[in-house]
N, C-alpha and C positions, 0 to 999 in steps of 0.2 A: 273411579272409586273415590268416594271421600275419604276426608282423614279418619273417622270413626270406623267405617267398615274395612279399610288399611290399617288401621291400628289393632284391627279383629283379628284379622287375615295374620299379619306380621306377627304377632304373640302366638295363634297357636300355631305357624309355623316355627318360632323358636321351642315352643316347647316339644312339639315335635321331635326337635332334631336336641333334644336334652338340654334344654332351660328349666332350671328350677328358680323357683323362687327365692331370694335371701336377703333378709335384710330389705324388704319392699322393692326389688331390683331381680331380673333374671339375669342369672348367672350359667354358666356353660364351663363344667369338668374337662380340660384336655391336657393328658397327662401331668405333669408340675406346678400347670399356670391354671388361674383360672379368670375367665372373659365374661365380663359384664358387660350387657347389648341393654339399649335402652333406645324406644323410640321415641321420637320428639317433631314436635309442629314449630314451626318458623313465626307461627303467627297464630292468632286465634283466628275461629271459622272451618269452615268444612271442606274449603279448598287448599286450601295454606300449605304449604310447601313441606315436605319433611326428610328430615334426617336421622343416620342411625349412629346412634353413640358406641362405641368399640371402645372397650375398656381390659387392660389386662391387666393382676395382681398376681402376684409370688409370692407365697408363706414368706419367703425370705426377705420380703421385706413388711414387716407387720406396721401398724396394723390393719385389721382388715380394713376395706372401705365399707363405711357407712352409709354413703350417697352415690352410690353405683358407681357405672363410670367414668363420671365428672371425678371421683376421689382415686382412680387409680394411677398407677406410676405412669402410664402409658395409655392414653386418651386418642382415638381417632373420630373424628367426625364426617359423616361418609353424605351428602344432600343424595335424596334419593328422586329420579325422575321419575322419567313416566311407565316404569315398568318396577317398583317398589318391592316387588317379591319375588323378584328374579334379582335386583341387586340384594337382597339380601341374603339370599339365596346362595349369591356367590361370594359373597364374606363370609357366610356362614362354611362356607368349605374352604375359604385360606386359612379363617380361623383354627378350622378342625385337626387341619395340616401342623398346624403351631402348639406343641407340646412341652416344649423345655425352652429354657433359656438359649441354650446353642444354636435350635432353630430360629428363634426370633433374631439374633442376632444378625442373622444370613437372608431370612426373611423380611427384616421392617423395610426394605425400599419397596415392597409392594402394598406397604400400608402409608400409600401418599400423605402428608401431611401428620404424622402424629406425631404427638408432643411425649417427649419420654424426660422422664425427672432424672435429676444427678445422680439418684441414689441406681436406681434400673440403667442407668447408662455405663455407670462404674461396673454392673455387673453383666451385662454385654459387653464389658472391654472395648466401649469406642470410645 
């Protein structure tokens, strides 16, 4: 599958599974928080590598993000192989799992690598 007919596949599987649209970004409702998924290519061309952007934001810390989820408190970048919509597939159901704060907090060491800002860390109490 190229990156265009992946990038096909991946969107209406997000929306699928309740991506709306906001702010030129799909966004995903679960419980308190809300997850902005953004697909992205490594490179230009039709083969190029891709990854899935994992974004979470909390009303409680406004404001909202702008620029998906490159602008939220808590950033994961996920390189997708060779099976692209089966991993996303299965973020899209840790994600769905993660509805408040309390869970994320108990939960982020299954979101390898992500980056969580001062403010979102203060409020996970780590």
């Amino acid at each position: 599958m190229n990156v265009a007919e992946t990038r096909k596949a991946v969107t209406k599987l997000l929306k699928a599974r309740g991506g709306k649209a906001r702010r030129g970004h799909l966004r995903i409702a679960v419980g308190d928080l809300f997850w902005y998924v953004d697909l992205r290519a490594e490179a230009p061309g039709p083969s190029a590598p891709l990854r899935l952007e994992l974004g979470c934001w909390t009303p409680r810390l406004p404001p909202e993000p702008d620029g998906g989820a490159v602008d939220c408190p808590l950033l994961v970048d996920v390189p997708l192989g060779e099976q692209p919509l089966a991993e996303v597939e299965r973020y899209l159901d840790l994600i769905g799992e993660i509805g408040d704060l309390t869970t994320l907090a108990v939960r982020l060491v299954e979101l390898p690598g992500a980056l969580v800002d001062v403010p979102l860390r203060e409020l996970l109490g780590s």
